[in-house]
KEMAR-639086 format. One line per field, with one value per residue (C-alpha): z, x, y. Coordinates in steps of 0.1 Angstrom, whole numbers. Layout:
KEMAR-639086
w <- Z  ... .
u <- X  ... .
v <- Y  ... .
end
This chain:
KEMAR-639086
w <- 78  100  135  152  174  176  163  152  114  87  54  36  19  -18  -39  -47  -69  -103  -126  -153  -179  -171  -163  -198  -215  -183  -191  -234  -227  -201  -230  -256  -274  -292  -269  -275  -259  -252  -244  -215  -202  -198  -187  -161  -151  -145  -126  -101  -98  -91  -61  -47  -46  -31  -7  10  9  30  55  44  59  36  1  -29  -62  -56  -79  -106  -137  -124  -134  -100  -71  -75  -111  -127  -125  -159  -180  -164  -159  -186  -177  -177  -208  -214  -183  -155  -129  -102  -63  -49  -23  9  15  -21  -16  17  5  -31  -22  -11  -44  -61  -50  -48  -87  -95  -75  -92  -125  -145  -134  -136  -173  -174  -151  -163  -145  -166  -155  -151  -177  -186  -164  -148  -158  -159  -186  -186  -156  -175  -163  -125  -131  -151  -116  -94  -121  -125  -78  -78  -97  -83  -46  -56  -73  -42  -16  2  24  28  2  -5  -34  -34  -48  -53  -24  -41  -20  -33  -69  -68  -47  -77  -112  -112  -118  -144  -147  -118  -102  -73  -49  -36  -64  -80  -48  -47  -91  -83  -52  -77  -108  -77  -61  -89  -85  -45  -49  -73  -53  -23  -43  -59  -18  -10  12  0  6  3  -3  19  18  11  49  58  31  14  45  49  17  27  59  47  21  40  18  45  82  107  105  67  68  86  71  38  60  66  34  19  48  39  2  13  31  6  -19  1  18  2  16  49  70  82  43  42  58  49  43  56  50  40  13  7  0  27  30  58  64  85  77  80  98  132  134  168  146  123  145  149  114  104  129  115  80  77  74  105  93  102  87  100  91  123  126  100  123  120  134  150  184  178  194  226  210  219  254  255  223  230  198  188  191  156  147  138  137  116  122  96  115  88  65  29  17  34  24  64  68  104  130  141  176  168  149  177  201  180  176  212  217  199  212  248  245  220  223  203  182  173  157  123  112  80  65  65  29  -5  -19  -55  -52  -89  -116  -112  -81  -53  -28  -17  -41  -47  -25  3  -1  5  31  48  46  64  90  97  98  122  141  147  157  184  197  199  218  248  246  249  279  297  296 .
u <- 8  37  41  67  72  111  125  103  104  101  82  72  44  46  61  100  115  119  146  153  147  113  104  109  84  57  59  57  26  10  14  -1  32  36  59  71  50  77  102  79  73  106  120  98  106  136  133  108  139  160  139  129  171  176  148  165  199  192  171  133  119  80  88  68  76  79  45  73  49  24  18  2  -9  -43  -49  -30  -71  -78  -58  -76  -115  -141  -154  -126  -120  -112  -96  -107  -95  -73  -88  -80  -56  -65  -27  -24  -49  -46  -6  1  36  38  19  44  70  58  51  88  93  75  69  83  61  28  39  19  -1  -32  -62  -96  -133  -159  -180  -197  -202  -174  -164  -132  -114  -80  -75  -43  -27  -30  -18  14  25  17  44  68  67  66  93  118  108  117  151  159  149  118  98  71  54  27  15  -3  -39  -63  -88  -127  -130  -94  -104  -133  -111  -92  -112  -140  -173  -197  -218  -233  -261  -247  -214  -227  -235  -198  -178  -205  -190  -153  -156  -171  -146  -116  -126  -109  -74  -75  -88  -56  -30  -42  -49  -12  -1  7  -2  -29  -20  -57  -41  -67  -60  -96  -104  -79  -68  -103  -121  -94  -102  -141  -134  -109  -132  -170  -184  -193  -200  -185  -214  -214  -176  -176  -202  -184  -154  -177  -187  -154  -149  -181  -168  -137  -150  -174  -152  -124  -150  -137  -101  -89  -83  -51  -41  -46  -37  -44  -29  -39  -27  -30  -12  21  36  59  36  17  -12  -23  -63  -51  -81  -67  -64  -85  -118  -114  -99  -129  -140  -108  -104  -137  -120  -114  -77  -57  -31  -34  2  -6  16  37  66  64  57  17  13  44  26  -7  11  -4  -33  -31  -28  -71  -80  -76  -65  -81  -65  -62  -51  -14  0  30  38  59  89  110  94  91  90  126  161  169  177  168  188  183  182  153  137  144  122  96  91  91  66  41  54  48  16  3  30  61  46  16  40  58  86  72  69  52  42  55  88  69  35  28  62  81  67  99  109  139  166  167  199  188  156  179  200  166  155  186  179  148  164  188  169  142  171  181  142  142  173  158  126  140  162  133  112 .
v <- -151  -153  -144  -129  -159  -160  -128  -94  -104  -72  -62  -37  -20  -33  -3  -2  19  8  9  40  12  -2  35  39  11  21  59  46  20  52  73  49  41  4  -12  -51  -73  -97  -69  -60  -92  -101  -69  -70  -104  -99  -64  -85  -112  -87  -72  -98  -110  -75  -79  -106  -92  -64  -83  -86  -115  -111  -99  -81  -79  -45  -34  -28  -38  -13  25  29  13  20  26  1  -17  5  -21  -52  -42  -29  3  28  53  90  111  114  141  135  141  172  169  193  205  213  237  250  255  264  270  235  221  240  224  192  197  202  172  151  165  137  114  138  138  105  99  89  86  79  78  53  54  15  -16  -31  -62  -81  -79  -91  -121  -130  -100  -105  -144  -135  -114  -139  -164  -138  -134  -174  -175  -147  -162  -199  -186  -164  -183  -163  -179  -159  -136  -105  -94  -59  -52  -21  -22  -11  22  31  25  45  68  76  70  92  75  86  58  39  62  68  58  24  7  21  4  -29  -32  -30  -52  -81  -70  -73  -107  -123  -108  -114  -148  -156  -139  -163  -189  -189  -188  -156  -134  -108  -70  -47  -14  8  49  49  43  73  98  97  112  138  155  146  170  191  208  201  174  154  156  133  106  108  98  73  57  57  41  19  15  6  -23  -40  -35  -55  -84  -86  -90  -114  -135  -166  -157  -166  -133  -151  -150  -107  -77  -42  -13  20  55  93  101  95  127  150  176  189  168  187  175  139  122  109  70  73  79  51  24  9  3  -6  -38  -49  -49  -92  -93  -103  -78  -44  -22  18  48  52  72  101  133  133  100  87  96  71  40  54  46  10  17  17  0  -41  -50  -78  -117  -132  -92  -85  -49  -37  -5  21  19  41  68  62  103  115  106  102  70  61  49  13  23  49  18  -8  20  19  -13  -21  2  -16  -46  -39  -27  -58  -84  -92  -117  -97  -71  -69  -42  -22  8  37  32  26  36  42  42  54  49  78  90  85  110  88  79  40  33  52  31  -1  12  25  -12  -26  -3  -18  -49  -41  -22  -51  -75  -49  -48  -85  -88  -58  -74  -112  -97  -81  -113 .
end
């Protein structure tokens, strides 16, 4: 993983919006429908090309394909492991409860994309069942980098407390032995993405929006919580003990929706178990307007050495696009407090998490992401002036 040795360089957290014709053949194979094998695979080849090219344009230094030939971040596992039939229901989200005005809304907002959503239950062993699936992404990335010129790449993947997050589990007699199954299904996957020489992504709300909903509705205590925080980190490095922590960094969040979060578990009582996850990079929600205020934070937490932060410098749920100068001032934040090189421009989260789930419209998500851009060459200059 790079540092920011010369210049603060800038990512992103893996999701980019996809394009009304892939939306099409995912919403047709979510719903079941025959769709052409080879129509899929190469529409999606190309749409991963075309990302990537557009990555670079605006001024992404480490790339993703985007997660474009996924339904979901998380559940896109149900076509690739054993183990997952039927429905399943979907977690209950605290602020949907707490305000059914807000769900309401938020429904009409995203109601296309609810349409087919899908999210089935564990009910057998999990095993792995299609390998292929994970290897053509990592060709169809390897190819759109060589052709565009990338030199540094990540590739998402499901984290095992964010699988068992989402797909219920009816099998396994209790929640250990469900999260110990998907960390061995997983190791696969991560062990090709860094095999292939990319950087392996852990997407990890499981370590932040998980124990919101646990203490927004009293199913756990304060201990119990952050044992299953803790839980989920041995999961992990379980499951990625093969992979060189300098080769990962994880993702942590709560939810990416604009809606109040006003449950969301502060990142003060989870910092600890989250620098003990194994990946040297650490990318935090960190300018939306529940936790743009945790930089302080590392003011009396010593992050440690070999970590790397890379803080959501722009907000992937509103159609603002932000200021470079209001980027450039958060970045340097961070980078006084832990060092310019130990700090990466990203974003809060994804741009389209699940298909058909974006709050921002696809060219303010580009013009968002030259804004980061910008705004990270206008921290490097004040901070290379004040050293």
């Amino acid at each position: 993983m790079k540092r920011s040795s010369e210049r603060i360089l800038t990512t992103h957290t893996g999701s980019l919006p996809r394009s009304p014709e892939l939306l099409e053949l995912v919403y047709a194979r979510a719903d079941g429908k025959q769709v052409d094998e080879a129509t899929w695979e190469r529409t999606v080849r190309d749409e991963v090309a075309a990302t990537v090219r557009r990555q670079i344009e605006v001024g992404v230094d480490i790339v993703s394909d985007g997660e474009v030939g996924k339904r979901g971040y998380s559940i896109y596992v149900q076509d690739r492991l054993t183990g997952f039939e039927g429905e399943g229901s979907f977690p209950r989200v605290p602020d949907m409860v707490e305000f059914p005005d807000f769900t309401e809304r938020l429904m009409r907002v995203e109601g296309e994309g609810m349409q087919h959503l899908r999210t089935p239950a564990c009910t057998g062993p999990i095993r792995v069942k299609d390998a292929a699936a994970s290897q053509r992404d990592i060709e169809s990335l390897k190819a759109a980098a060589a052709g565009s010129g990338a030199q540094e790449v990540f590739m998402t993947a499901a984290s095992p407390g964010v699988i068992a997050f989402f797909l219920e589990n009816r099998y396994y007699p209790n929640h250990e032995e469900y999260v110990g199954a998907i960390a061995d299904a997983m190791r696969e996957e991560y062990e090709a993405i860094a095999s292939a020489g990319f950087t392996l992504q852990l997407d990890c709300p499981d370590l932040a929006f998980a124990p919101s909903r646990f203490a927004a509705f009293g199913d756990m205590d304060a201990e119990e919580i952050k044992r299953a925080v803790e839980l989920n980190v041995e999961a992990l490095n379980h499951a990625t003990s093969a992979i060189d922590p300098e080769q990962m960094r994880l993702h942590v969040c709560w939810g990416n929706y604009a809606g109040p979060h006003v449950f969301d578990v502060p990142l003060r009582e989870i910092i600890d178990v989250v620098l003990r996850a194994r990946p040297n990079g650490i990318s935090i929600e960190a300018c939306n307007p529940r936790h743009a205020h945790e930089w302080k934070l590392f003011e009396e937490v010593e992050l440690p050495e070999d970590k790397v932060l890379i803080p959501g410098v722009v907000d992937s749920t509103t159609n603002y696009v932000e200021h470079p100068e209001v980027v450039a001032q958060r970045l340097e934040r961070y980078a006084r407090l832990v060092g310019m090189e130990r700090v990466i421009a990203g974003t809060d989260c994804g741009f389209e998490t699940f298909a058909g789930f974006s709050a921002v419209a696809p060219t303010v998500v580009w013009r968002k992401l030259e804004a980061m851009a910008e705004g990270a060459r206008i921290a490097t200059r004040e901070l290379t002036v004040r050293t």
